[in-house]
N, C-alpha and C positions, 0 to 999 in steps of 0.2 A: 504493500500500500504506500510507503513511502517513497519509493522510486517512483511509483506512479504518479502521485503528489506533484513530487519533481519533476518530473515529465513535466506536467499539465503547468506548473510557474513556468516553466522555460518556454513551453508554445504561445501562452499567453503576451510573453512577454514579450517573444517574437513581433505577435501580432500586431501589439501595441506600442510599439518601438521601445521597449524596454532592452536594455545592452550591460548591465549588469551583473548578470546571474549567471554565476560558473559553477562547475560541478563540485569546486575543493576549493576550499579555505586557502584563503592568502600562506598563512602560515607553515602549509605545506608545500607550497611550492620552490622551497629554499629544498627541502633534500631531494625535490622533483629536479630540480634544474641538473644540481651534479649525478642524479643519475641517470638522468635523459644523456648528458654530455657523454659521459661512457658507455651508454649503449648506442649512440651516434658515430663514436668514435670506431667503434667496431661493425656497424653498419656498411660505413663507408668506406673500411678498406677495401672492401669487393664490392667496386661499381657494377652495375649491369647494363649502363648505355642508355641508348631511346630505347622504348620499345618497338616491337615490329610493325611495321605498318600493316592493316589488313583489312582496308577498306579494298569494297568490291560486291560482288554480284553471287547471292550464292545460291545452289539450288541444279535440281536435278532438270536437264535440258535447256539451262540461262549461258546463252552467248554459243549454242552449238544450230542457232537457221531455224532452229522448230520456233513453231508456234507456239506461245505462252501467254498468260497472265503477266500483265505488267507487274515487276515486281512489288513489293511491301517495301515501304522505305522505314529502315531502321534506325535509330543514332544512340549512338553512348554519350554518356558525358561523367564526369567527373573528375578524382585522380588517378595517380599509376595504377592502380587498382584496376581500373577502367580502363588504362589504356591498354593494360596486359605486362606491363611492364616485369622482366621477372622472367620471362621465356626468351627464345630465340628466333623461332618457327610463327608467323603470321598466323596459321592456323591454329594453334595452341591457347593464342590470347582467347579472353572471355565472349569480345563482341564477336568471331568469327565462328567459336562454339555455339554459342545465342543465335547467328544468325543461319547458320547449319540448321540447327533443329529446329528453329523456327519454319523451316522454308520446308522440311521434312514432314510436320503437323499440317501447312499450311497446303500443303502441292503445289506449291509454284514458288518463284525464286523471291530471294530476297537480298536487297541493297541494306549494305552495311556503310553508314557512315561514322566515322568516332572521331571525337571533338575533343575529347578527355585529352589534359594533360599532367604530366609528373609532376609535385610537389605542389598540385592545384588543390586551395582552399574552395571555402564553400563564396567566397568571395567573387570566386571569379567565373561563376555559374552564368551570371548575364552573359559575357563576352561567348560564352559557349551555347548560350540559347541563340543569340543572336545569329551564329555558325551552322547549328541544330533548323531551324526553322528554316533556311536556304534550301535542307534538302526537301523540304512536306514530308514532315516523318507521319508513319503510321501510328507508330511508339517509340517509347522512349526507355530508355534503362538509365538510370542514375546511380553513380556507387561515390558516396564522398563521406569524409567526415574525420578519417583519421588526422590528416594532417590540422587539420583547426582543433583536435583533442593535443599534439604534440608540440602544436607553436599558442597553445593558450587562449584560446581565442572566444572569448565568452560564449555558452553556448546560444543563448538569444541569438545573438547575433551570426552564427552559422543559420541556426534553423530560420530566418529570418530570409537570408538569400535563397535558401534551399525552396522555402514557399512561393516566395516569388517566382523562381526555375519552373515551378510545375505550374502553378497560376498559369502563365504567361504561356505553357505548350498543352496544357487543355484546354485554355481559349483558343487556342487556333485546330485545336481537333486530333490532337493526338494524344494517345492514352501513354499513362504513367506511368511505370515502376521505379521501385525505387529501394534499392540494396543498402541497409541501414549500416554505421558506422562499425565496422569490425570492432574483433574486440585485440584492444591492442597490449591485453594480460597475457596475450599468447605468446608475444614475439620471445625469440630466447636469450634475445643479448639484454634484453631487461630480467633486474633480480628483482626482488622484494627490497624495500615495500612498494618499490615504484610499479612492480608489477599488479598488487592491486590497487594500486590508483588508478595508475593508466585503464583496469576492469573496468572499475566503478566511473572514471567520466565516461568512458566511449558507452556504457550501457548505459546511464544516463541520457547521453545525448540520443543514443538510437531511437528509444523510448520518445524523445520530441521530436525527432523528426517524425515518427510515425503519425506524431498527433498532427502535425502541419499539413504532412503530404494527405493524409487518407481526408483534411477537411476539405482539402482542396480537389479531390477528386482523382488522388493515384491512389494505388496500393502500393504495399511493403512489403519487402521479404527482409526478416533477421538474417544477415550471415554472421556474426559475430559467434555465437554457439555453435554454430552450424561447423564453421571451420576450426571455432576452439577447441572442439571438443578434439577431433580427428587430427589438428595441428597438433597437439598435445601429445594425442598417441602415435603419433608416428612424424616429427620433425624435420627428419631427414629427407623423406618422401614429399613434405607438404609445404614445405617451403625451398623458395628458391636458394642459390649459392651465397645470396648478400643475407639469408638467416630472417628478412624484415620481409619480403614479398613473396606469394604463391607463388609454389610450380605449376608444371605445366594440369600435376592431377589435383593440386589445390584449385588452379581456375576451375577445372571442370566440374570439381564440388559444387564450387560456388555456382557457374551455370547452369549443373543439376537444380539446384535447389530454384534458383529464380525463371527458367523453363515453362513451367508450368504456371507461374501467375502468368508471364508475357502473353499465354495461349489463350487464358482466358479472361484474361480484360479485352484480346481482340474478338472475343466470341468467337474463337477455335476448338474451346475445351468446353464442355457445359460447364453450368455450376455445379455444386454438389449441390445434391438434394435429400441425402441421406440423412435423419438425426443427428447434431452434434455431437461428440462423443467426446466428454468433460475428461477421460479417462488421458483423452490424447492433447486437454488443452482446447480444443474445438468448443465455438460456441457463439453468442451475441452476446458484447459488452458495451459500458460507455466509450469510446475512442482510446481514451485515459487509462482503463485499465486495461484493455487489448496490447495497446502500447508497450503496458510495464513486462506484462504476461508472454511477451514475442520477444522482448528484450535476453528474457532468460529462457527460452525455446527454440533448439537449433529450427531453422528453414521452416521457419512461422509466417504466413502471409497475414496481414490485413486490409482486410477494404471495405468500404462504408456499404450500408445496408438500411433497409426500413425495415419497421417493428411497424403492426397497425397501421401499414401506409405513411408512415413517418421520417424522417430521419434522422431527428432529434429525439432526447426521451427528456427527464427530469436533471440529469448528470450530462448532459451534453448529445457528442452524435454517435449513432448507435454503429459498430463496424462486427464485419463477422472477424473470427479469428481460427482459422485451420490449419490443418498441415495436410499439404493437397501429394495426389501418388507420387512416386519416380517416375520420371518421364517413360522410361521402360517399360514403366505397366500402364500409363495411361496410350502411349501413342508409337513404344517401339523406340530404342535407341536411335538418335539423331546418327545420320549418314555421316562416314567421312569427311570431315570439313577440305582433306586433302584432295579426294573426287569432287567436291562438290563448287569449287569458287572457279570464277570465271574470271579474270582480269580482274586491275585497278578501278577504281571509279573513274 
């Protein structure tokens, strides 16, 4: 209830132009500082470059003469995260796996463009919408949040831009997702206690961005758990050479998991229609506590909903909260993204 609480000051505050409200105490952030600098410092002895470019056309029969469906136009945006940074192979990154299996759900191709870049806060989301909106996206994928948990950056004021971002690309007709703040208690060159602090903001902030995006009309996926859990157990495997970003089977986690909202906010996937099942998490809450309750649920989506025709209830807006198949079992593992991309854009 607390963190949800929290959540719900920091959306507010967003709203209302409030820029004050951080996850942690001033007074913490003196042994934050020197141990952020040492886990920095060993970061960046092994750079990883740009990442790979892999914008282009994906999809079974795009750029081979046959006749098609005009592609779906897709766009990423956020940070390295988003841009894939962390791999080598074009195909490997998150938006060329997203746009593989999307185009696989969808039968027909799909244009990837990615706007995301490295060391990008949630600041510089306009400059990326502005970028985003050039191509007529169908949807959208958003993945930001770490770096404004690492450079301080109140969270108001992240979730603040991040609203505006989806504001601004549902008004023009493209649906939202949006890949909430990892959780950056994983990473391994961080020790304690900075390692749970760093937990505690990034779940924090996930938790408000939830509440922003889902009022504004995108859905959420947590990868923060999602990846923490599996980063944890298997390190070597799940992050990349620099220790701080996924590999090539961490991105596809993360694509796993956000897959299947993308399908069905385009109305690819039905909705579920089966009974909640509280067992699993699943259910209708106020926004507020779906938020807190997805924060600590690996590959949690949320997205707003009526109760009684509504979309408000007494606590605010009403959102469901599930955890939707593996792609696998809803629609069939996404095709080789290696067979499936057509040229550059």
């Amino acid at each position: 209830m607390l963190r949800a609480l929290t959540a719900r000051r920091i959306a507010t505050a967003a709203a209302y132009g409030g820029g004050g409200l951080t996850a942690l105490g001033g007074l913490t952030f003196g042994l934050l500082v020197v141990e952020a600098k040492l886990a920095r410092r060993i970061i960046q002895a092994t750079p990883n470059g740009d990442p790979p470019v892999a914008d282009g056309v994906y999809g079974i029969g795009a750029g081979d003469g046959e006749a098609s469906a005009a592609p779906l136009s897709f766009v990423m945006l956020g940070d390295s995260t988003a841009a894939g940074l962390g791999v080598h192979e074009p195909d490997e990154t998150p938006g060329a796996l997203l746009a593989a299996g999307l185009s696989a759900i969808a039968g027909h191709p799909v244009r990837l463009t990615n706007v995301a870049l490295s060391g990008a806060r949630s600041e510089a989301l306009p400059g990326q919408v502005d970028k985003a909106l050039a191509a007529h996206p169908d949807i959208a994928v958003i993945m930001i949040g770490a770096n404004d948990v690492t450079a301080r950056v109140p969270a108001a004021e992240s979730v603040r831009h991040l609203a505006a971002a989806v504001e601004r690309l549902h008004g023009a007709g493209c649906r939202v997702v949006v890949g909430t703040c990892p959780d950056l208690g994983t990473v391994q060159p961080v020790m304690q206690p900075l390692r749970w602090i760093a937990r505690r903001a990034s779940r924090q902030l996930a938790a408000a961005q939830t509440i922003a995006v889902v009022e504004r009309g995108g859905r959420t996926v947590s990868l923060g758990d999602l990846l923490g859990r599996e980063f944890e157990a298997d390190p070597r495997e799940m992050f990349s050479a620099d220790r701080y970003h996924p590999s090539a089977r961490g991105y596809a986690a993360a694509a796993a998991a956000v897959l299947p909202s993308m399908a069905a906010a385009l109305g690819l996937e039905p909705e579920v229609e089966e009974p909640p099942d509280v067992r699993r998490g699943e259910g209708i809450l106020p926004v507020y506590l779906a938020a807190a309750e997805a924060a600590e649920e690996p590959g949690t989506e949320v997205a707003g909903t009526r109760v009684a025709g509504r979309e408000r209830g007494p606590r605010g807006r009403w959102a469901t909260l599930l955890r939707r198949r593996e792609v696998g079992e809803a629609a069939g593992e996404p095709e080789d993204p290696e067979t499936v991309r057509h040229g550059a854009a």
